[in-house]
N, C-alpha and C positions, 0 to 999 in steps of 0.2 A: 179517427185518432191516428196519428203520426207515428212509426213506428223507430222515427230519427235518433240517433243517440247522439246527446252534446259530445264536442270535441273540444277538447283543450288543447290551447294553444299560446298558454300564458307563459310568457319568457323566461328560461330558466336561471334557476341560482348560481349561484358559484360551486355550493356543497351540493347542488344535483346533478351528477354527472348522467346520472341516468337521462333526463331531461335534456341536456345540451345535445346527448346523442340520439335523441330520438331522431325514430325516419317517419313522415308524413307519408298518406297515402295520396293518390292524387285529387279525390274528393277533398283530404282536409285540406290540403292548398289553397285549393276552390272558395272552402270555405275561409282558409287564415285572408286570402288575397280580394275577395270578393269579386272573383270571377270564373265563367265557367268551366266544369272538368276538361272540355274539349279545348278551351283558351289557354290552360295549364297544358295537357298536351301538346299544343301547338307551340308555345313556346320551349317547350323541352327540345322539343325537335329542331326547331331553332336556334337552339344551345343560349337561350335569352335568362333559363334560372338557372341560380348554382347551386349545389349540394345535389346533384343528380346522380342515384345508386342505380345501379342497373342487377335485380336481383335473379333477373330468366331473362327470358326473348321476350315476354308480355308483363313481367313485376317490374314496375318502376316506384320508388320510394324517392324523397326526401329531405335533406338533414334540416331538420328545424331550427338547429345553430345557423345555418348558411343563409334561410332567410331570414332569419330574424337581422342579422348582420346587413345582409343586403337591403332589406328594407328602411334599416334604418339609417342606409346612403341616401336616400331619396330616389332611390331606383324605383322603388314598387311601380304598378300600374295606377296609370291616371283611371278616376272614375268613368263609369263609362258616360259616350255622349250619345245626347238622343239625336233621332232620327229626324232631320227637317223636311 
């Protein structure tokens, strides 16, 4: 049995400010973007997401406002392709 916890990541309201500001960790990226934590890493370092907090030398957070924004320029990632 899975010991996973759903992650939410359904778009916020207008009256949720709480919601707007949320910060993602980098698993739920992973999860919102459907790619892996290391691809989310890799592109942070790349400076390729936005809303990127920097909360220590190793906490990296987030703003779920900033991707949700970005995502819906048509930036997200392309699905991935397979291996021929």
């Amino acid at each position: 049995m899975s010991s996973r916890k759903e992650i939410d990541v359904s778009p916020p309201t207008p009256r949720d400010d709480l919601t707007a500001n949320r910060l993602l960790e980098v698993r739920e990226v992973a999860v919102f973007l459907a790619i892996s934590e290391k691809a989310v890493r890799r592109r942070i370092e790349r400076g390729q997401l936005p809303g990127v907090v920097r909360l220590g030398p190793r906490t990296i957070r987030l703003r779920l406002a900033d991707l949700l924004a970005w995502t819906g320029q048509g930036r997200a990632p392309s699905p991935r392709r397979t291996r021929r």
